[in-house]
C-alpha positions, -999 to 999 in steps of 0.1 A, spaced: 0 0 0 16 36 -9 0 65 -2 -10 92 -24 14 128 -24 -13 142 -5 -15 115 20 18 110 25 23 147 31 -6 147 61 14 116 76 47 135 77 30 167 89 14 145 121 49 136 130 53 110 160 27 106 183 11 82 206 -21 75 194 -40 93 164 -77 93 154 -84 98 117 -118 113 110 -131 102 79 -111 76 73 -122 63 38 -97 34 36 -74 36 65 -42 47 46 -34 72 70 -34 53 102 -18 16 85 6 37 71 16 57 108 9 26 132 31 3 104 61 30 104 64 35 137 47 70 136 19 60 158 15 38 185 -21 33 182 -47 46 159 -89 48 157 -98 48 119 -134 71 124 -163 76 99 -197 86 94 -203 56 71 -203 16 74 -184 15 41 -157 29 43 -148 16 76 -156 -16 64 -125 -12 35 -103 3 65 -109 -31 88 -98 -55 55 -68 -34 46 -57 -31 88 -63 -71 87 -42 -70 59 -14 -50 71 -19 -75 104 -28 -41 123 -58 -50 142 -46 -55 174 -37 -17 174 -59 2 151 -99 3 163 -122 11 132 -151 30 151 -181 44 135 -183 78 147 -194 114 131 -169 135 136 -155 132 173 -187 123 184 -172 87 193 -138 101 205 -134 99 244 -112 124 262 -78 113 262 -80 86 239 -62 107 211 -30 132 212 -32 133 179 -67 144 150 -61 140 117 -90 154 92 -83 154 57 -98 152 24 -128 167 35 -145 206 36 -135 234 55 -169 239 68 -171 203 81 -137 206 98 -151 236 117 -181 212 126 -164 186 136 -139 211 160 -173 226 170 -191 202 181 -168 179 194 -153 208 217 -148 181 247 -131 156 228 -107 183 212 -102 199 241 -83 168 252 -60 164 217 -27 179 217 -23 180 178 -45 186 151 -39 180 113 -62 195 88 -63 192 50 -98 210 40 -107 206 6 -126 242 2 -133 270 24 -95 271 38 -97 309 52 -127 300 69 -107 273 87 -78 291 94 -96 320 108 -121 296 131 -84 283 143 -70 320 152 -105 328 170 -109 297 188 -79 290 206 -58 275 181 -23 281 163 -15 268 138 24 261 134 31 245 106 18 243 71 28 220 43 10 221 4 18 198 -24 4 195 -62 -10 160 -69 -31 157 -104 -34 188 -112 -44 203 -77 -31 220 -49 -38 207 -14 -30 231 13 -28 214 50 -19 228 85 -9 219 120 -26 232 150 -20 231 186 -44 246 214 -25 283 221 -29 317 209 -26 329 172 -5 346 159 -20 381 139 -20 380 107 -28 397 77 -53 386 53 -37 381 26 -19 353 52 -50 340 60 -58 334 25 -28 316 16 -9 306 49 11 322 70 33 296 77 38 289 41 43 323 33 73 325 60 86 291 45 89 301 11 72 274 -1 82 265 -38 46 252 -42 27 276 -31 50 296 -48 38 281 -78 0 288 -68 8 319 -66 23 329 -97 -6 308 -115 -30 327 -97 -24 361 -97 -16 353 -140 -57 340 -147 -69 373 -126 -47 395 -146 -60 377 -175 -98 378 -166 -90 417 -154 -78 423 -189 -107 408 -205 -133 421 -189 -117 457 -192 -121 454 -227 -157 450 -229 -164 480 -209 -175 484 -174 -211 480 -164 -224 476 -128 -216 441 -132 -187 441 -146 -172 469 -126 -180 449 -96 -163 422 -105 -135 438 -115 -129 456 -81 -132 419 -65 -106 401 -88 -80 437 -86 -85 430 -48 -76 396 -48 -51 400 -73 -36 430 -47 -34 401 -20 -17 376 -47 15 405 -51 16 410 -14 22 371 -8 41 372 -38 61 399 -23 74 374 4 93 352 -20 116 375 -50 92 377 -70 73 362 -98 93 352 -131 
């Protein structure tokens, strides 16, 4: 079993723990691959469905895991007691089911030292639930798998750091790391807003238009100023 670029990017961003929960587990990658590499000690493969936890119990029976990883059907941390986990992984899911899951599973979380998140949409939303909520995040990883970028973070209970917003929208952390990837995002980004920008410039500026052209030269404005932590964009 080899896990995916973006899979195998969460697992190194957990790091070594004692024992991990992974919240949607879909297959059980995440937790065979940290229990069988000596990542994890102990893992609980969680998810809202009987399916997938169904494929995570054959593949942990396969890997000859099952003494130490519990498949548990569960939504969210719902199922989670306190203290059973130092460690919550949730990837490969929305941002604004993250923030449920952190929400409503308050007593559970409360409890986990580490938190690794991987949303699939809505990331500023995430990141700024984190900063208001008692979180910081402190570090941040992103890799491009199949024509995608997948953004992730690491979070610990503390206080956040401020940031701006153009930091928010693209990650702080990243931003202070340099990160050639998001680097990459970048530069592709801020070229299809200049290109829209130019386009609809050219067919005159009605209400709508001109509305949307204030919102893509704002966004584009954020694009430069992250931009403007790495030399530049060639």
């Amino acid at each position: 079993m080899e896990l995916s670029k973006r899979l195998s990017a969460v697992a190194r961003l957990s790091g070594r723990c004692g024992s991990v929960a992974d919240i949607g587990t879909d297959h059980g990658y995440v937790p065979v691959f940290l229990v069988r590499e000596g990542m994890a000690d102990r893992a609980i493969a969680m998810d809202v469905n009987q399916g997938p936890l169904a494929r995570a119990r054959q593949h942990i029976r396969e890997a000859g895991l099952s003494d130490r990883i519990e498949t548990r059907l569960s939504d969210g941390l719902s199922g989670l007691r306190s203290g059973e986990a130092d460690t919550v992984i949730a990837a490969g899911m929305g941002g604004g089911l993250i923030i449920r899951i952190l929400s409503e599973g308050k007593d559970a979380a409360d409890t986990v030292m580490t938190f690794i998140l991987q949303p699939q949409s809505e990331i500023v939303k995430v990141r700024k639930y984190l900063a208001e909520n008692g979180f910081a995040v402190t570090a941040e990883d992103m890799v491009f798998e199949d024509g995608k970028y997948y953004p992730m973070m690491k979070a610990v209970h503390g206080v956040s750091e401020p940031y701006e917003e153009y930091e928010y929208i693209y990650g702080k952390k990243l931003l202070e790391g340099r990160h050639p990837v998001l680097y990459a995002f970048l530069c592709r980004e801020l070229e299809i807003r200049e290109s829209i920008i130019r386009k609809l410039g050219m067919h005159g500026e009605s209400e709508r238009a001109g509305q949307r052209l204030l919102q893509l030269r704002q966004e584009a404005g954020y694009t430069r100023q992250a931009l403007s932590c790495f030399d530049g964009c060639d």
